[in-house]
N, C-alpha and C positions, 0 to 999 in steps of 0.2 A: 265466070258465067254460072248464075243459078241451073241448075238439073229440073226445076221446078218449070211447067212447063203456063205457059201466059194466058189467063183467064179468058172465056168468052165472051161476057158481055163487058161492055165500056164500064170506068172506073165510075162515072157519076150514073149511070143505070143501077149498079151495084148497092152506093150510096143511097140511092132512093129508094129502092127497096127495104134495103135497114131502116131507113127513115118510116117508111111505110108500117113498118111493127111498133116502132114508139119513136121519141123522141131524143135522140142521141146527143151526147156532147162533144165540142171536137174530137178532144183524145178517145171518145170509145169508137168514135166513127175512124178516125188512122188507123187505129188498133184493129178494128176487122177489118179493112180494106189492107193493110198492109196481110195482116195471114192471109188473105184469099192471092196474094202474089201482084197485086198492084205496084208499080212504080212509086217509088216517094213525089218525086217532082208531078206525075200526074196524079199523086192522091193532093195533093199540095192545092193543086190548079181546082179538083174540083171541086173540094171544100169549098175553098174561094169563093168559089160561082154560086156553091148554095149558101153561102152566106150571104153574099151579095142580097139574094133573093127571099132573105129571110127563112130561107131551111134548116138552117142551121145557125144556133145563136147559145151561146154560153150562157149569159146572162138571163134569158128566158128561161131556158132550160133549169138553171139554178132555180130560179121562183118557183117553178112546177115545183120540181121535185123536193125541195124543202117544203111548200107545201103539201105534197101527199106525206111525206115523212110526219108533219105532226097529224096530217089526218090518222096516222095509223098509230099516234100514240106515241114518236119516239120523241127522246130527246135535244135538245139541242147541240150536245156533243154528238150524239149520234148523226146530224144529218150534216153536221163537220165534216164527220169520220167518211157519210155516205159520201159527200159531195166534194170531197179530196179522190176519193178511188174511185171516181168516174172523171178524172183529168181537169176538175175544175179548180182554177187561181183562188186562191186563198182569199184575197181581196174580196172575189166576185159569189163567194159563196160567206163571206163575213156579212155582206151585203144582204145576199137572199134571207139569210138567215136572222139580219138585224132586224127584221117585219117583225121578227117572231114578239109580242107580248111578254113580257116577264109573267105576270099577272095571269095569261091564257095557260104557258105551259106549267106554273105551278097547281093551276086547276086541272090541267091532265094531267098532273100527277099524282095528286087528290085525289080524283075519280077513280085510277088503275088501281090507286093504293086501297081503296074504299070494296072495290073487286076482289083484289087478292085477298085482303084480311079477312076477303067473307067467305072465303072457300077454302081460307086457311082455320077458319075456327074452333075446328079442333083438337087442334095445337096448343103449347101455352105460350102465353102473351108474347116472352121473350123469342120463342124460337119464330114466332109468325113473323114479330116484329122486324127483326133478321131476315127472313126471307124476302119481306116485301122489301125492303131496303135494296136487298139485291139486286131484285128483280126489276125494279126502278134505274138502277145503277145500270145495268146492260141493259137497257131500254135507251141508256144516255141523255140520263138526267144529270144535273150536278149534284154533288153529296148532299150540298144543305139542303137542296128541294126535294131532295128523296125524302131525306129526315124528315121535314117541316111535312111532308103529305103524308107522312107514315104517321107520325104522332097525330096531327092534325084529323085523320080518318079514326082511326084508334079513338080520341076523346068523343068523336062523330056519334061514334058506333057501339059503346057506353051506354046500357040502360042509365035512365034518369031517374 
């Protein structure tokens, strides 16, 4: 028998509250409802019920959220990486994330690359060149699109 003593309000009150702040995926919604001391079998039930109702949906949830991730710049490893550590099916975030343009994210990378390089300038070429790379890289870009938006700004940004 848990020491821990049984929450006051109902497990799906709880839930909607959460829900209330942003938009949850199942497992981050278990995950708080389970530390707040909810039962599994009735966090279980009332998932259910706001699925049922449309409250809760992985699927949607994945599209949001891959989409705010490239509004904010990132890459498409990165919103892997996001959309794996908020409990969502590999499947169902290969998915969200198969919208993504090739074409769009290598132009956001171009752009950040065209930013960095320009606050990096005065630096020499190699060491910026390097930095933007990186910075690209933990953004969660793939290698070549870093390279290709790094060099790609760089010839940009070349008096004529």
């Amino acid at each position: 028998m848990s020491t821990r003593e049984r929450p006051r309000t109902s497990v799906k009150d709880r839930a909607l509250r959460l829900l209330s702040v942003r938009s949850r995926s199942r497992a981050e919604l278990r995950i708080r409802l389970v530390r707040a001391g909810y039962e599994p079998l009735e966090i279980e039930e009332a998932i259910a019920d706001l699925e049922a109702v449309g409250l809760v949906d992985d699927e949607r949830f994945a599209r949001e959220y891959a989409e705010h991730q490239r509004r904010r710049g990132m890459g498409r490893r990165a919103g892997m990486a996001a959309l794996r550590g908020k409990g969502i099916d590999r499947a169902v975030a290969e998915q969200a994330l198969g919208e993504t343009n090739p074409e769009d994210e290598a132009e956001r990378a171009f752009e950040l690359a065209r930013g960095r390089l320009e606050r990096l300038r005065g630096l020499p070429p190699d060491i910026a060149h390097r930095r933007t790379v990186g910075f690209l890289l933990r953004r969660g870009y793939e290698p070549i699109i870093a390279g290709s938006a790094v060099r790609r700004a760089a010839a940009d940004m070349e008096p004529r």
